[in-house]
C-alpha positions as CSV (number, residue, x, y, z in Angstrom):
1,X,103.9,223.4,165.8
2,X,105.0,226.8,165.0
3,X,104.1,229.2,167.6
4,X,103.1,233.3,166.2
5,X,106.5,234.9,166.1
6,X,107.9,232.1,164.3
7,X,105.0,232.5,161.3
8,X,106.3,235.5,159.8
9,X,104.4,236.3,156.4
10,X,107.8,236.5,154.6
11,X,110.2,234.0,152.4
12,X,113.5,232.9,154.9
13,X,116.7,233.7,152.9
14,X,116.8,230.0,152.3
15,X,113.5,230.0,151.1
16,X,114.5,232.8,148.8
17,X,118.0,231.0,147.2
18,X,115.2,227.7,146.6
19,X,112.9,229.6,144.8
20,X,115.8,231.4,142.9
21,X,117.3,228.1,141.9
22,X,114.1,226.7,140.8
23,X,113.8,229.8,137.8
24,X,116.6,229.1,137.1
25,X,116.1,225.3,136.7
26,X,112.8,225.9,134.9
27,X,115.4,228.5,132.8
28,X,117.3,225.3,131.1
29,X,114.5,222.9,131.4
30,X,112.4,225.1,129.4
31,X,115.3,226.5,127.1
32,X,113.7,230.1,127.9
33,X,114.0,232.5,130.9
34,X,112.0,232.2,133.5
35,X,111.7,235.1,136.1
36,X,110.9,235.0,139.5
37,X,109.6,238.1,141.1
38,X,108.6,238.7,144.8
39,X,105.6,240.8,145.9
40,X,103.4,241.7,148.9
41,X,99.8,241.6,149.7
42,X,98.3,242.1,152.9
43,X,101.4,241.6,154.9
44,X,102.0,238.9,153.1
45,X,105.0,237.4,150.8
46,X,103.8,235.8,147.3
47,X,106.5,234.1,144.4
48,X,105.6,234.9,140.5
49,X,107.2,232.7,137.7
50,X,106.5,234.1,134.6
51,X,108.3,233.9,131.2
52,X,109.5,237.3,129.3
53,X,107.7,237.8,126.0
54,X,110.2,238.7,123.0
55,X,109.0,242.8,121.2
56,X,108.2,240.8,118.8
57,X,106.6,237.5,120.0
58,X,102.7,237.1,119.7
59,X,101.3,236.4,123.4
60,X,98.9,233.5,123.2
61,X,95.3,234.7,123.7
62,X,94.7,231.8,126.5
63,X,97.6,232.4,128.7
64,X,97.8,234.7,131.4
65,X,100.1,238.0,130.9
66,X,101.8,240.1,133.8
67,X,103.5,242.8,134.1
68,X,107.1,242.3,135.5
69,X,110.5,244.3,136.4
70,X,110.5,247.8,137.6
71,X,111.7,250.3,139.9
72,X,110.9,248.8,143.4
73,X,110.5,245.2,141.6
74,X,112.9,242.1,143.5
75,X,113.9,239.1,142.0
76,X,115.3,235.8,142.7
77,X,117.5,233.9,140.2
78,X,119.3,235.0,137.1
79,X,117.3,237.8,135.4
80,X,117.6,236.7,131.7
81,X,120.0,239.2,130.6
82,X,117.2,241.6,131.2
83,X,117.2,245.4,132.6
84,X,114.5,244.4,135.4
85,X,115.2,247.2,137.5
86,X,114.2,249.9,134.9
87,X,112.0,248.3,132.4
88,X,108.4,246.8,132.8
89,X,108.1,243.5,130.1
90,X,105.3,241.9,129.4
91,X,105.3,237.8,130.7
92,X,103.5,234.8,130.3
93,X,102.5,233.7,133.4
94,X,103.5,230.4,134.9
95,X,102.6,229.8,137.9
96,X,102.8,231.3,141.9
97,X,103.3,230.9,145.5
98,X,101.9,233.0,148.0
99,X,102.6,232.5,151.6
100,X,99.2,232.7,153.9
101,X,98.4,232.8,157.8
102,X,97.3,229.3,158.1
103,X,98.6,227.6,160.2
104,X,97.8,224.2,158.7
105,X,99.3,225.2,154.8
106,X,102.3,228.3,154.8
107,X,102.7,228.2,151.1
108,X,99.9,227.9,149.0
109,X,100.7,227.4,144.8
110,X,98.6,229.2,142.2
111,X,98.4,227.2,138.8
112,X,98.4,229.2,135.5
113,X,95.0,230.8,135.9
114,X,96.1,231.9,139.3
115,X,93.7,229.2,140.9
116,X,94.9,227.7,144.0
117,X,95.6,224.1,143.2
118,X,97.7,223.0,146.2
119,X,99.2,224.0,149.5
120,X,101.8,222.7,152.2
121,X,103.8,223.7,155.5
122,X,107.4,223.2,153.2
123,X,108.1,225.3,150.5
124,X,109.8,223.0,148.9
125,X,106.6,220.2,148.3
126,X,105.8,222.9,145.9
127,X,108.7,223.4,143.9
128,X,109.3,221.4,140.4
129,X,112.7,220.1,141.2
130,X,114.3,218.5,144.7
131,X,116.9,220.9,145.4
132,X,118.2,219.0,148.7
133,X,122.0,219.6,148.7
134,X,123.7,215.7,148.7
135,X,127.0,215.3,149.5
136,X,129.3,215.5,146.1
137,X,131.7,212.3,146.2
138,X,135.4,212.8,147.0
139,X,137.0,212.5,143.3
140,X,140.3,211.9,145.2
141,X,138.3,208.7,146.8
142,X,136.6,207.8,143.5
143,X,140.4,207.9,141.4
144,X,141.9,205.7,144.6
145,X,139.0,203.3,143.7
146,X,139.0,203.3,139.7
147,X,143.1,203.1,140.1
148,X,142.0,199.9,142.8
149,X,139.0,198.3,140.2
150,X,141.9,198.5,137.3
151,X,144.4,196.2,139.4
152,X,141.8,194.0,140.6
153,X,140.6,193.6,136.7
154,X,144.5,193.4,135.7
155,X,144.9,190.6,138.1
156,X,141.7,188.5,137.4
157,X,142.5,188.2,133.4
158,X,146.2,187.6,133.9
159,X,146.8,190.7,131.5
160,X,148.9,193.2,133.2
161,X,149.6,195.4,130.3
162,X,147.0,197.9,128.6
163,X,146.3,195.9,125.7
164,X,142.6,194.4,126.1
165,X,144.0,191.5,124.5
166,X,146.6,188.6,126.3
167,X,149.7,189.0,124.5
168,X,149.0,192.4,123.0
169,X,147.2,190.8,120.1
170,X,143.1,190.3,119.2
171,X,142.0,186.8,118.5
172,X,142.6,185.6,115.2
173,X,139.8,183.5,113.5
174,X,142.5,181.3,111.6
C-alpha cells in the first residue's frame, strides 16, 4: 500500500519514457503521428494522445479535436517532425490518462469522448502495447549454436559438404 508522500500526482520518469514509447508505437502501428502531450489539472498529471490534422485534411465531424503544441506545451515521444514548441495544430483526439488521488486506481484512461472507461494502480495495464524490457539473446551464443545445429545436421545425413545432396548431385528420376 502506498503511503501519502509516495502518491505524488505526477508521471515517474519511467512512467514518462512508457508513455513516450507507446506514441511512438501507436506512430507505426497507425502509419500516422501520434502525439503525446502532458498537462495539469488540479495538482494533477494527465497524458493526451492525439493525432495532427494535415492544413489540408477535413477533420471528421464525430471525432473529438484538441488543441496541441505551444509555448509552455511538454511532450513525450517523437514529435512528428512538427514545431510543437511554437505552433498550436489542431488533433484528432485519441484517447487519455489522467492520474487521480485514489488510492484504489492512480491512472485512470479516457476513451475517445473523454469518458472514463477504465482505471488501475500500473500505468502500464493501460497502455496498448507491453513494453516490459526482455533480455535480447546473446547473438555470439545463438552463432556458437547455429554453427553447433549445422555439425549435428552434417553428421546425421552423412553429408559433410554444403551440397544438400550426398555426392554433390540431386536425385535423378532415371
Amino acid at each position: 500500500m502506498m503511503n501519502t508522500s509516495d502518491f505524488a500526482l505526477l508521471f515517474t520518469e519511467q512512467e514518462l519514457a512508457m508513455l513516450g514509447k507507446t506514441a511512438d508505437g501507436l506512430s507505426a502501428y497507425m502509419g500516422k503521428s501520434v502525439l503525446a502531450e502532458i498537462g495539469m489539472d488540479d495538482d494533477a498529471e494527465w497524458v493526451i494522445f492525439a493525432i495532427p490534422l494535415s492544413v489540408d485534411e477535413t477533420p471528421d465531424e464525430k471525432a473529438t479535436h484538441v488543441q496541441m503544441g505551444g509555448p509552455g506545451a511538454r511532450f513525450v515521444g517523437n514529435r512528428g517532425g512538427l514545431d510543437l514548441d511554437t505552433e498550436v495544430y489542431d488533433c484528432q483526439y485519441l484517447w487519455a490518462i489522467q492520474i487521480t488521488e485514489d488510492p484504489e486506481a492512480r491512472f485512470v484512461r479516457l476513451d475517445e469522448k473523454g469518458e472514463e472507461f477504465d482505471f488501475s494502480m500500473e500505468l502500464s495495464e493501460l497502455l496498448p502495447f507491453d513494453l516490459t524490457e526482455e533480455a535480447l539473446p546473446d547473438p555470439d551464443l545463438e552463432l556458437l549454436e547455429d554453427v553447433e545445429d549445422d555439425e549435428a545436421d552434417e553428421a546425421d545425413d552423412g553429408n559433410l559438404d554444403d551440397t544438400p545432396y550426398p555426392g554433390g548431385k540431386p536425385p535423378s528420376i532415371h
